[in-house]
C-alpha positions as CSV (number, residue, x, y, z in Angstrom):
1,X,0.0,0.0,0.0
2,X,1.1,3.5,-0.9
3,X,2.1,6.0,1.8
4,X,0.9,8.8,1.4
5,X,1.7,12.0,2.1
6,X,-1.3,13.6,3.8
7,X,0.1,16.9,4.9
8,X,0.4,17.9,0.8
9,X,-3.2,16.2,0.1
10,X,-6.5,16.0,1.3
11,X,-8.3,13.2,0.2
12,X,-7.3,9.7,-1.6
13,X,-9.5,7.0,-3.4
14,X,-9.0,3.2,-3.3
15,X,-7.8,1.8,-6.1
16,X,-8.9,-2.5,-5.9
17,X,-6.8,-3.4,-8.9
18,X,-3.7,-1.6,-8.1
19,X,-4.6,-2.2,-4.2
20,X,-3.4,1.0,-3.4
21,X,-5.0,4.6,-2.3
22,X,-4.4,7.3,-5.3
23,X,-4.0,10.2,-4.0
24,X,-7.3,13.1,-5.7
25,X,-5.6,16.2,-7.2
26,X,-9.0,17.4,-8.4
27,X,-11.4,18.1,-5.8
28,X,-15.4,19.0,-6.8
29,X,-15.0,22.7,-5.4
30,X,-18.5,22.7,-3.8
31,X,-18.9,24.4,-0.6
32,X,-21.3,24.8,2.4
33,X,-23.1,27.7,1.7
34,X,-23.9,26.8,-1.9
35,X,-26.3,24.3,-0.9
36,X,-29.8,25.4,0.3
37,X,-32.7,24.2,1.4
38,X,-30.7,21.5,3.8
39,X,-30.1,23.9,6.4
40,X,-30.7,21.3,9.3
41,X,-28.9,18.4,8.2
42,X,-26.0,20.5,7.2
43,X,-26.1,21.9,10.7
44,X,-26.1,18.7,12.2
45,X,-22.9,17.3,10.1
46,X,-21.0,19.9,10.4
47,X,-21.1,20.1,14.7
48,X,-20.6,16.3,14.2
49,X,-17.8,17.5,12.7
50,X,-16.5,20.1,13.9
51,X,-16.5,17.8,17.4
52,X,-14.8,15.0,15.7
53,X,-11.9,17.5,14.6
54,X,-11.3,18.7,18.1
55,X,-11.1,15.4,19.4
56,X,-14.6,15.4,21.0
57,X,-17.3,12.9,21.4
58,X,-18.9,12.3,17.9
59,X,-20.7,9.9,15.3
60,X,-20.2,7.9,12.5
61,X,-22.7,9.3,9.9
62,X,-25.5,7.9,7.8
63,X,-27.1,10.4,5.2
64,X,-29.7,8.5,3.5
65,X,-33.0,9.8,1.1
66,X,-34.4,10.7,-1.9
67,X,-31.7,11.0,-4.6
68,X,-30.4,14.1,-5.7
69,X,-30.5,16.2,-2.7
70,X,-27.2,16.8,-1.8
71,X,-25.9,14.0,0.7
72,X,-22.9,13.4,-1.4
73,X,-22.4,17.0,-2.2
74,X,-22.7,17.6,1.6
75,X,-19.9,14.9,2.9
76,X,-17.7,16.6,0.0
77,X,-18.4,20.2,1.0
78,X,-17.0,19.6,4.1
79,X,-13.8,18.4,3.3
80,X,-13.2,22.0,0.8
81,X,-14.4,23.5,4.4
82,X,-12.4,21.6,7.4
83,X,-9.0,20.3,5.1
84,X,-7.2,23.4,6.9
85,X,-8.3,21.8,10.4
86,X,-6.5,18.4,9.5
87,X,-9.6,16.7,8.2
88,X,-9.0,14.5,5.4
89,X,-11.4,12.0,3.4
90,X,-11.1,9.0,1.5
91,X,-13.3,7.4,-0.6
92,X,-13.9,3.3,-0.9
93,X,-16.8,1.3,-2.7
94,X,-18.9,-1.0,-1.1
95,X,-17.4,-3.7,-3.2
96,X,-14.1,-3.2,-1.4
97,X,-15.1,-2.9,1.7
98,X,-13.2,-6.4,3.0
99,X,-9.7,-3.7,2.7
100,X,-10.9,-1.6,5.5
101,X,-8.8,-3.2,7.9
102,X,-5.4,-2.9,5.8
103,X,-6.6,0.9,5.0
104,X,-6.4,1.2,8.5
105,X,-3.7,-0.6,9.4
106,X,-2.1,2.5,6.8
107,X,-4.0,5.2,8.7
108,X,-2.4,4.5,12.0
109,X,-0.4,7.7,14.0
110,X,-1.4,10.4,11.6
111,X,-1.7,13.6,12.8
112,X,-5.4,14.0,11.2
113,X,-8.9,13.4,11.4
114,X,-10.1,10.7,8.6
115,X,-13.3,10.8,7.0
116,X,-13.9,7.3,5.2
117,X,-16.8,8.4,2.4
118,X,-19.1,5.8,1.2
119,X,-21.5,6.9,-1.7
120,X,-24.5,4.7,-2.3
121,X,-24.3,2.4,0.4
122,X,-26.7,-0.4,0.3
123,X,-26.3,-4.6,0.5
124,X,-28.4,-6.6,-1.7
125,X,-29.7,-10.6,0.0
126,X,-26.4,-12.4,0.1
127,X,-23.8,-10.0,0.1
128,X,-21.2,-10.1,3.3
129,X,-19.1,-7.6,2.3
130,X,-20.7,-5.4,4.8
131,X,-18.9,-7.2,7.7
132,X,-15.5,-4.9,7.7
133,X,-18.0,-2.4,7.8
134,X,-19.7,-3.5,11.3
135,X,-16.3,-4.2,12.8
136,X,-15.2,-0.6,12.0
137,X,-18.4,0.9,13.5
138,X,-18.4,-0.6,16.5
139,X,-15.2,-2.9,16.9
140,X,-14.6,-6.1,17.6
141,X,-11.5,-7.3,20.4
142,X,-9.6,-4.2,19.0
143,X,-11.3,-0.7,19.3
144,X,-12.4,1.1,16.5
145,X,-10.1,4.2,15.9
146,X,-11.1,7.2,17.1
147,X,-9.4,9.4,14.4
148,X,-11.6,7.6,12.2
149,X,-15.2,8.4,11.3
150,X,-17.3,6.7,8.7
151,X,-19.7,9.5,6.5
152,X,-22.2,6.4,4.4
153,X,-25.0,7.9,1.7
154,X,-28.0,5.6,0.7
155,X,-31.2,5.9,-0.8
156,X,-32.2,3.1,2.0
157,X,-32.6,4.0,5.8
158,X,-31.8,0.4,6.8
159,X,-29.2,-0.5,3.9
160,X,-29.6,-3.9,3.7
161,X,-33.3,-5.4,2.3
162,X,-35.7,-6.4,4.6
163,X,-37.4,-9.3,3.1
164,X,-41.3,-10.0,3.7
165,X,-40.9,-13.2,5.6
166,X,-38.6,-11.9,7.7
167,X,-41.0,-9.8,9.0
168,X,-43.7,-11.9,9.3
169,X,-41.5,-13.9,11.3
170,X,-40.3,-11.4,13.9
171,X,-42.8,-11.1,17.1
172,X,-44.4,-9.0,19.8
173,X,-43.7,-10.0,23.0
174,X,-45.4,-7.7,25.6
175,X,-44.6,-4.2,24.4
176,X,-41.8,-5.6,22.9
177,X,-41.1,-5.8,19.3
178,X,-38.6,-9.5,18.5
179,X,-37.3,-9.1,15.0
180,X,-35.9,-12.7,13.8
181,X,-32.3,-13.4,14.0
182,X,-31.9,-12.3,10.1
183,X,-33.7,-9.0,10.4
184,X,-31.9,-7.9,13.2
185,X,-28.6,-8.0,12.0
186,X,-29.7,-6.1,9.2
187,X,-30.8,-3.7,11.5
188,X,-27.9,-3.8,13.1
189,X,-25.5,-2.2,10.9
190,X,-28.0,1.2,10.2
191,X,-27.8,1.2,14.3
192,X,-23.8,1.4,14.4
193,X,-23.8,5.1,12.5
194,X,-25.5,7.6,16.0
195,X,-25.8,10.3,13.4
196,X,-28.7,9.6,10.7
197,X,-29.7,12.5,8.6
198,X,-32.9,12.0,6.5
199,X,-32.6,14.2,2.9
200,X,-36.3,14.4,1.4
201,X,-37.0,16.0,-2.3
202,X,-36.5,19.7,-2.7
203,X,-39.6,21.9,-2.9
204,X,-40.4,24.0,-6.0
205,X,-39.5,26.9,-4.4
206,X,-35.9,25.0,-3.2
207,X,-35.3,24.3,-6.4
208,X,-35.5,27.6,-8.0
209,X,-33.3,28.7,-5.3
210,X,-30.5,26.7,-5.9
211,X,-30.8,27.6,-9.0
212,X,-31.1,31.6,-8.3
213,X,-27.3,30.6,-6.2
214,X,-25.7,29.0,-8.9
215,X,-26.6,31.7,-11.4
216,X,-25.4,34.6,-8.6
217,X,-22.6,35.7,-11.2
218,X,-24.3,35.9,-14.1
219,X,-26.9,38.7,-15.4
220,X,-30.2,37.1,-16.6
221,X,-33.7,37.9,-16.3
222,X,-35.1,36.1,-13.0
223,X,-39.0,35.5,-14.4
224,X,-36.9,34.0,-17.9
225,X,-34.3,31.7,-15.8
226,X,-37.2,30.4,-13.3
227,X,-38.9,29.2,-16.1
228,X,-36.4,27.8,-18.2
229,X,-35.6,25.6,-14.8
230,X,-38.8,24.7,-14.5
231,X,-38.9,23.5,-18.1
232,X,-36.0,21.6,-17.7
233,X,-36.7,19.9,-14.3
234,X,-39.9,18.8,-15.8
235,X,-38.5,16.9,-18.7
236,X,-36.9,15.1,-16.3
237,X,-39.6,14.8,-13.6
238,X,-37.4,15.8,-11.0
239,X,-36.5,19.1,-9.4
240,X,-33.6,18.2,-7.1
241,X,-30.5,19.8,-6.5
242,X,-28.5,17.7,-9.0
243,X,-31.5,18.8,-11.5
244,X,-30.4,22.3,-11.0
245,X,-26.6,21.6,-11.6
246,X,-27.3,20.1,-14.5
247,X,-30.0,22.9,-15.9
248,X,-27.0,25.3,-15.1
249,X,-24.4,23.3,-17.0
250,X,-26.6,22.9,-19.6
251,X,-27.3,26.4,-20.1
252,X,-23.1,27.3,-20.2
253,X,-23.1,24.7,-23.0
254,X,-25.8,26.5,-24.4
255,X,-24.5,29.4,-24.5
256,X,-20.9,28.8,-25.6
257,X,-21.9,27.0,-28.9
């Protein structure tokens, strides 16, 4: 495994087939305050944080929801935000989730906070690579890090399925809900990250503001750009934030040809 130099980068991505981290030379510049209409989960993350960073008492983090509404955009704004504090973030796939412990292992006696990023986490019936995972979030013999946080994104609130049976199976027992043996160690790993943050789809009026912020440097007629985003968002049938990047990327290709 590479060792790399952290104090001249900020963020690395696992490479399986070289079974190395690469360090990332070009960062997506997005910051805090250009995304709206989030204002409570991105307060929540950031004192997560901002406590993690000072050594304080804080959470692995779950960010799950609709798609499109900035959870991955979030975990990456806050790199471009804390980097000068010593935070630093790395990015792995589910599918390689069994290196976690050697990625660690490489990860020892830095002087920095790690951010371990995984985008689009979710286990389909079958799959164990989710057990590195567990061990990481809560420990097993050794304790987890605590330099170490895990940021996970998912369109699922519990990421692994819960199958019909399963339910049927589980029980009530007094006032007690028994889930069967299956289903609760499926709820187990959603129950290791303390911080869950739920990201629903943006309002009309949400989107046309995140659009009104990425247009803030350019001079166009308000009524005219609302309503050429709402053209495009409906020809898409979705009005999320990564509707409005792509309504303003479209219109600078637009308007360079």
């Amino acid at each position: 495994m590479t060792n790399l130099d952290w104090h001249n980068i900020k963020a690395a991505v696992w490479r399986p087939h070289s079974e190395k981290l690469k360090a990332i030379g070009r960062l997506d510049p997005v910051s805090l305050d250009s995304l709206v209409g989030i204002d409570e989960q991105k307060s929540a993350l950031m004192q997560n944080t901002e406590r993690f960073i000072r050594g304080e008492p804080s959470n692995h983090a779950l960010l799950w929801g609709s798609r499109g509404t900035g959870k991955s955009s979030l975990i990456k704004a806050l790199l471009n935000q804390y980097a000068e504090q010593g935070l630093r973030m790395l990015q792995i796939d589910k599918e390689q989730l069994h290196w976690l412990p050697e990625i660690l292992d490489d990860l020892e006696d830095r002087p920095f906070r790690f951010v371990i990023f995984c985008d689009d986490l979710s286990f389909e019936v079958g799959e164990d690579s989710y057990k590195p995972l567990k061990t990481l979030l809560e420990g097993g013999l050794e304790l987890p890090p605590e330099h170490v946080r895990i940021y996970a994104t998912s369109n699922r609130r519990h990421l692994m399925p819960e199958l019909q049976a399963e339910n049927q199976l589980s029980k009530v027992v007094g006032d007690e809900v028994h889930y069967t043996d299956s289903l609760e160690d499926k709820l187990a790993l959603s129950d290791r990250f303390g911080l869950w943050l739920s990201f629903y789809p943006a309002s009309w009026d949400s989107y046309l503001t995140m659009v009104d912020v990425l247009f803030k440097d350019h001079t166009i007629e308000q009524q005219q750009l609302h309503q050429a985003a709402k053209q495009f968002a409906m020809r898409r049938a979705s009005h999320s934030g990564r509707t409005a990047v792509q309504f303003y990327k479209s219109w600078l290709a637009n308007k360079g040809a």
